[in-house]
N, C-alpha and C positions, 0 to 999 in steps of 0.2 A: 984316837978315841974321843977326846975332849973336841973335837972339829966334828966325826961324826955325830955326839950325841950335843953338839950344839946346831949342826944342820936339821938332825930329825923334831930338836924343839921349837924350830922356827917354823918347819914342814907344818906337824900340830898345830902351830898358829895362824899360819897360812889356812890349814883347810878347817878350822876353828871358824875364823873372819869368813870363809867365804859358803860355810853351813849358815852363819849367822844370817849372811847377807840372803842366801836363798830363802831361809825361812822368812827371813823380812818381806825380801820381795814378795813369796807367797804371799806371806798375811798382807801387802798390801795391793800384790793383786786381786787378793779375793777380796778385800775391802772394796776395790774399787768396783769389782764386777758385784758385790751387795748392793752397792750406792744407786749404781745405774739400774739393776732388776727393781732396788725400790721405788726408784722413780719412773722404771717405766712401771710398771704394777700400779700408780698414778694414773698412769695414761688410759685418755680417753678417745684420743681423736684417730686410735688406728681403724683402716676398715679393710674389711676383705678386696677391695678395686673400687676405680671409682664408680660412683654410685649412682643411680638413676635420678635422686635426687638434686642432683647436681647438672640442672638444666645451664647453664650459661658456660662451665664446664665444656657439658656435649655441642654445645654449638661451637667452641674454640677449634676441638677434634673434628667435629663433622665439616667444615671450613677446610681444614690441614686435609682431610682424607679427599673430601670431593674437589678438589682443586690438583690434587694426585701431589703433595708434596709430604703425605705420611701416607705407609700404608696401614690398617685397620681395621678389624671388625667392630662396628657399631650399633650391630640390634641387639646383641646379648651383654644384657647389664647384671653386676656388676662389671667392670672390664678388670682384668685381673691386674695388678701393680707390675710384673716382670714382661707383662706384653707388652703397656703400656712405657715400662722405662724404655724398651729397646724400639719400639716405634719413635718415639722421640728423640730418639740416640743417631739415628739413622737419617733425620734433617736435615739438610745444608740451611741453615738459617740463612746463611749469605746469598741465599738467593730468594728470600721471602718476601714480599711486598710488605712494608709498614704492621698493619696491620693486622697481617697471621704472624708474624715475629713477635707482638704483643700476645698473641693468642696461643702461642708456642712458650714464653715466656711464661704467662701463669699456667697452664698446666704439668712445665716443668716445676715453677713453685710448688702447685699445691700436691703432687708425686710425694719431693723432696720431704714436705709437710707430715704426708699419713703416712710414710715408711721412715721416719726420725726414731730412734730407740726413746731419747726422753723429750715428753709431751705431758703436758695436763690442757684438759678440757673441760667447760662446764658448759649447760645449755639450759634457760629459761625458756619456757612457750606459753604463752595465752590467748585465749580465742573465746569469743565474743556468742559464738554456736558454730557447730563440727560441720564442714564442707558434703555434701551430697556429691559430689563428684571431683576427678582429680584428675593432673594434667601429669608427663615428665616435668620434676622439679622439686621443690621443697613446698610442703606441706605436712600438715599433721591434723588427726583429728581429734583429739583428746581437747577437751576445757582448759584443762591447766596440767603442765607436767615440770618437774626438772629433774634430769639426768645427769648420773656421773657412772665413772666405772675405770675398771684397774686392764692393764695389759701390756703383751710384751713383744716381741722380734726378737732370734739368735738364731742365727744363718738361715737354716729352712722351715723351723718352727715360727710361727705368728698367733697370735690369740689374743680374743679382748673377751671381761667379764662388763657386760654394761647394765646396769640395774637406773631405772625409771620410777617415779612415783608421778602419779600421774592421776587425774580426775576426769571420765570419758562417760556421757550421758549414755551411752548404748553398749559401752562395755563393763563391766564390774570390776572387772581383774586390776587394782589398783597400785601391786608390784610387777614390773613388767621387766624380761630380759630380752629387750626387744636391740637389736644392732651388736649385739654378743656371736662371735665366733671363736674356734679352735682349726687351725689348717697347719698340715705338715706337706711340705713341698719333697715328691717325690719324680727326682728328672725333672721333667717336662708336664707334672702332673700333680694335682694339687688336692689331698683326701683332708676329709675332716665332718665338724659338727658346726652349725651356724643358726642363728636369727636376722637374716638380714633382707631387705629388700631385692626384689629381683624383678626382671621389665625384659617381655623378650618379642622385637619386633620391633619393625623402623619407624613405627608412628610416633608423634606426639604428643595427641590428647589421649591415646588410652591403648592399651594390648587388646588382641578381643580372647589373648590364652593365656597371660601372665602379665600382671601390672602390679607396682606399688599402692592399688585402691586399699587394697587389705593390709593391715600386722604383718611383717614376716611370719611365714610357718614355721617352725623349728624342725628344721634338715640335718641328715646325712649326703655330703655331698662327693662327687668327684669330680673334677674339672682340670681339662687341659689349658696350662699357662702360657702355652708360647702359640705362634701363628705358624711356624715351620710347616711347607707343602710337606706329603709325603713323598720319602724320595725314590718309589716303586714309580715306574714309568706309567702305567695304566691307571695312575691314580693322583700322576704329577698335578694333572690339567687341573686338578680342582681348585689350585690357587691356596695361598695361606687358609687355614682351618682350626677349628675350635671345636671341641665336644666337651658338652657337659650334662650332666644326669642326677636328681637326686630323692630322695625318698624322706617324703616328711611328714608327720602326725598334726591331724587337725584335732579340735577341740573337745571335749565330752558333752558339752553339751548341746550337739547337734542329734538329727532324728536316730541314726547310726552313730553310737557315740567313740570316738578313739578310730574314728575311718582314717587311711593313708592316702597322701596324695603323692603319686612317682610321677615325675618329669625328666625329658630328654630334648638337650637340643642340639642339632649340627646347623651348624656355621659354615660357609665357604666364599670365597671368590674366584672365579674361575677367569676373569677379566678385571685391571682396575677401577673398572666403571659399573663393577654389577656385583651384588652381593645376597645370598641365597643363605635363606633359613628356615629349616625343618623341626619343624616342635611337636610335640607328643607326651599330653599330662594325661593321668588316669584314678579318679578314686576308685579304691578299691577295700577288704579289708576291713577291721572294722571289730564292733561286738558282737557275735552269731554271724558273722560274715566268714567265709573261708578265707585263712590270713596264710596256705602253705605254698610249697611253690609247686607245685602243679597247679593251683588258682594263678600266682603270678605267670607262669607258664603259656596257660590259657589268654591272660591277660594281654602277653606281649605279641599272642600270637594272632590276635584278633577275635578269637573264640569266645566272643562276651556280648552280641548280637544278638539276644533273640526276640522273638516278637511278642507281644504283649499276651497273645493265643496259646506261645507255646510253650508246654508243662514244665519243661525245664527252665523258664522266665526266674522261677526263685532261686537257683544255682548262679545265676547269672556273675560269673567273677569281679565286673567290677565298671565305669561310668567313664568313658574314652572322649577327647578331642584331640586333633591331627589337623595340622595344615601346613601351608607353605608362605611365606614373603616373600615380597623382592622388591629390590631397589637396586634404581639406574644412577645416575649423577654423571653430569657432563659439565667439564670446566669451560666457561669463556672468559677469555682473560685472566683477573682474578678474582671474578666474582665464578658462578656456579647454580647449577638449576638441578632439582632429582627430582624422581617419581617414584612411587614406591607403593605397593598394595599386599594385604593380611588375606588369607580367605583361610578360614577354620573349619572344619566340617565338624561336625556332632554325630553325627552319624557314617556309617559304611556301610558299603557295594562293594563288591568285588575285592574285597581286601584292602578298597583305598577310600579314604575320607569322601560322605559325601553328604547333603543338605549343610551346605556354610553360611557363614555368618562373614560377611565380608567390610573390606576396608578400604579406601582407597586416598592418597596424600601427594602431595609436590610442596616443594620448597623454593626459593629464591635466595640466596644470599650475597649478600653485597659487600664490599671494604667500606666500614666504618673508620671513623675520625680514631676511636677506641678500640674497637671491637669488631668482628662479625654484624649485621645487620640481616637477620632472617626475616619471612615472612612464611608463612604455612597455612596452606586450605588442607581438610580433612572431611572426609564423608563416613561414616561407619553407619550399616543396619544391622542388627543384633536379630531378627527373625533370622529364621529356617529359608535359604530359599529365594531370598528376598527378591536375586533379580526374575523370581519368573513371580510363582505363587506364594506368595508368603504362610508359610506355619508358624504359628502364635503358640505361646506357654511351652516350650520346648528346649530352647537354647540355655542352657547353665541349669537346668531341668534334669529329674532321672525315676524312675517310677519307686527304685529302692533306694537307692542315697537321696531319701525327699528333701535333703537340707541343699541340696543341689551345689554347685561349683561356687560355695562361697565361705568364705572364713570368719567366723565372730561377726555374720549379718552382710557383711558388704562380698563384692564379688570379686573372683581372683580374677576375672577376665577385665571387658569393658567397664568402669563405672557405672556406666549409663545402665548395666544389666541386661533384660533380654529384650526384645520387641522394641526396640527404639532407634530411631533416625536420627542420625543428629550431623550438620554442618558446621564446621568452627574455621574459623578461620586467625592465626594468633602471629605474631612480630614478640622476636627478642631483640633489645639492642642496650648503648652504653650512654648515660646521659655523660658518663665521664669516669677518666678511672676508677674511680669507687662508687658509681650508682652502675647497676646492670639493674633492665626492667624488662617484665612481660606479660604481654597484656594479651586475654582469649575472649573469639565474640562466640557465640555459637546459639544456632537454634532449634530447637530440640522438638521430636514430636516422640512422646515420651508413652511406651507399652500401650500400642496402637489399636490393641485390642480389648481394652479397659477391662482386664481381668487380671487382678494381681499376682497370677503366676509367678510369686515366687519374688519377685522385683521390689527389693527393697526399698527403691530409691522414688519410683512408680510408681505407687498402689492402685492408681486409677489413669486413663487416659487422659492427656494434657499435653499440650501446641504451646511452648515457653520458651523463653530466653531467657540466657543466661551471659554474665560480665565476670569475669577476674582480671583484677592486676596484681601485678607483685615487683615489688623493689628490694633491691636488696643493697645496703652501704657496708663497706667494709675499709679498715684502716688500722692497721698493724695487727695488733689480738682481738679487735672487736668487730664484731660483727653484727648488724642489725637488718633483720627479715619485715618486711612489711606488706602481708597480703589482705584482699579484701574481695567482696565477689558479692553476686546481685541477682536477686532473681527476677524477672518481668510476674510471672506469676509462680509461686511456692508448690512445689511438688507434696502432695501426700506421700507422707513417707515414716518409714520404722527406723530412722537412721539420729531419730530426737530431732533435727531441726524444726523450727516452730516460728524463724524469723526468715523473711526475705534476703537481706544483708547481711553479710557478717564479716568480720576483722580480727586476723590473725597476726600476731605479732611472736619472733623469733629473736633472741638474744644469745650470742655466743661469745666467752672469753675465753682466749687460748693462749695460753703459756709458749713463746718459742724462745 
């Protein structure tokens, strides 16, 4: 008796000591998982993929992909974080020239960087007077802003709250949630809510149907994260692929106020030297606009065509462009040369995009001492038509969404807006590991029809040139952005610029 009831009070004590210890443990795992959410809730430096802002970035990848030692899709920006981990995962570094192994190394960095759980970020920006036109890369057009914001990662959830104060001659809005997202990763598939930058097309200097020129919109988005071909036989051929699609509210204070803008893009390669991209934006929607889905319906189905004559013109669902890219890339040795052309239609025939707005680009890229060493010629005309008859005041134009394809004043396509010609020619390279620079010439015959259609940037016809460079030094948490840019002669323009010159300055400290 005395032996059993001294077993059963040791027993007690045993599961005493090891309730204690569990509850411990609890309270100090949830302590610690509090620690970490509070610090990541800090965090500023998560983003949805990398980002179109992120020019020397895209030359590291675009180097890896056209030399055929990653494979990749590279016109649709942002690139998501899990396509990109497993594209780099899939390297043989040990057989990389100098060079891309540097250029494989930082974009492994900076991965490892934006998907860190704890992160703090700040960012200072000032500028001299706001850019009339913009490249792939960093830039901003605000006066003066500084940016902070909270966010988190836990396994398939990701989200950032990013709040801006900011000073912007041509915009008001002086709280901005501008680089703020919410994504839940479902499969192979990525839903959510976002404000972030998006660039879709293999150009350079500009999209002529989706560019960083404007604000992010605030989207509902869906987007596939991985490149996996489909594995249906009649559909293998397409080569790793990408779809994504999203539906986003522009401003109230356009002519139509609270209009929606929905985009779609597929992505494919069907060969490693060729990469094929289908886009399709549409405003539609709106105040006294049909917002149901029989309009969207109508919408997707092309039934939004009429002619200016015919009575049904003010039903008209909603303000369409559609086009195609493509881009070749062929490795020699271990440098590498591509070609690559945008054609956008604004209109349709026969159920397929037709009067475009075309683009055309090649590149050279060479092994740097540091880096990647590009060079890039680009041609874009933003008329209707351009290589036969050109049509004036039309392109980024719409008879009922009069505030036409553009966001808070500037435009979601080209910069440059509509009716304008422009040749540029631009080189990114390394003066050494922590200077990356790029410098753009270009010369511009700007809304050729000197009627301000619309053309924020143009109000009047004008033959100019224009200069930017940008440098950017970087060393451990600090980061320093230094751009600056020139006009030969000053555009009229509703964009506030009022100086020929100006100088932007970018400061970043990050906590790792």
């Amino acid at each position: 008796m005395d032996k059993w009831m001294a077993r059963w009070i040791v027993d007690r004590w045993k599961i005493s000591i090891q309730a204690r210890i569990r509850v411990k443990t609890r309270i100090s795992t949830a302590c610690r998982i509090a620690f970490a959410l509070l610090l990541a809730y800090s965090n500023t430096g998560f983003a949805l993929g990398l980002s179109p802002r992120e020019a020397w970035l895209r030359q590291d990848l675009q180097a890896l992909t056209d030399t055929q030692h990653l494979q990749s899709l590279t016109s649709t920006w942002p690139i998501p974080w899990p396509q990109l981990k497993h594209a780099l995962a899939e390297v043989n570094v040990a057989t990389l020239p100098p060079y891309l192994v540097a250029a494989h190394s930082r974009l492994t960095h900076h991965l490892e960087q934006q998907t860190a759980t704890l992160r703090l970020r700040t960012t200072v920006r000032g500028s001299s007077t706001p850019p009339l036109t913009t490249t792939f890369g960093p830039y901003h057009t605000e006066i003066a802003s500084i940016s902070t914001g909270i966010g988190f990662t836990a396994n398939r959830t990701s989200g950032q709250l990013h709040l801006r104060a900011t000073h912007d001659r041509s915009d008001p809005q002086t709280a901005q949630f501008d680089d703020s997202f919410f994504l839940q990763r479902l499969g192979n598939w990525g839903i959510g809510v976002d404000t972030v930058d998006r660039w879709w097309g293999p150009a350079w200097r500009s999209s002529l149907i989706l560019s960083h020129n404007t604000r992010p919109i605030p989207t509902i988005f869906l987007n596939r994260q991985s490149l996996d071909p489909f594995d249906q036989a009649w559909l293998h051929w397409l080569g790793p692929w990408r779809l994504m699609t999203f539906m986003g509210r522009l401003e109230s204070s356009r002519h139509i106020p609270n209009a929606l803008l929905w985009g779609a893009r597929f992505t494919f390669s069907p060969h490693p030297r060729w990469e094929v991209g289908l886009s399709r934006t549409a405003t539609w929607a709106g105040d006294g606009r049909p917002a149901n889905f029989d309009a969207f319906t109508d919408l997707l189905l092309g039934h939004d065509n009429f002619e200016l004559d015919d009575p049904d013109k003010i039903n008209e669902p909603g303000n369409q462009l559609a086009g195609i890219d493509l881009r070749y890339a062929q490795p020699i040795g271990n440098a590498s040369v591509a070609m690559y052309t945008q054609v956008i239609g604004e209109d349709e025939a026969g159920n397929l995009p037709s009067r475009p707005i075309l683009l055309l680009g090649a590149s050279i890229t060479l092994p740097g001492a540091f880096a990647p060493l590009s060079t890039i010629i680009e041609y874009q005309d933003t008329a209707l038509d351009a290589y036969r008859d050109s049509i004036f005041n039309s392109a980024y134009n719409h008879s009922i969404y009069q505030s036409g394809y553009r966001y808070r004043g500037r435009s979601i396509g080209s910069s440059y807006d509509n009716d304008t010609r422009a040749l540029s020619w631009g080189a990114l390279f390394s003066l050494s590991t922590r200077w990356q620079c790029s410098l753009w010439l270009s010369h511009i015959n700007g809304n050729r029809d000197g009627l301000a259609g619309g053309n924020p940037v143009f109000q009047t016809k004008l033959e100019t040139a224009h200069a930017q460079i940008t440098a950017r030094y970087h060393m451990k948490q600090h980061q320093l952005t230094l751009a600056s840019d020139w006009w030969e002669k000053l555009p009229n323009n509703r964009l506030a610029r009022s100086e020929r010159a100006g100088l932007r300055i970018d400061y970043t400290w990050q906590w790792e």
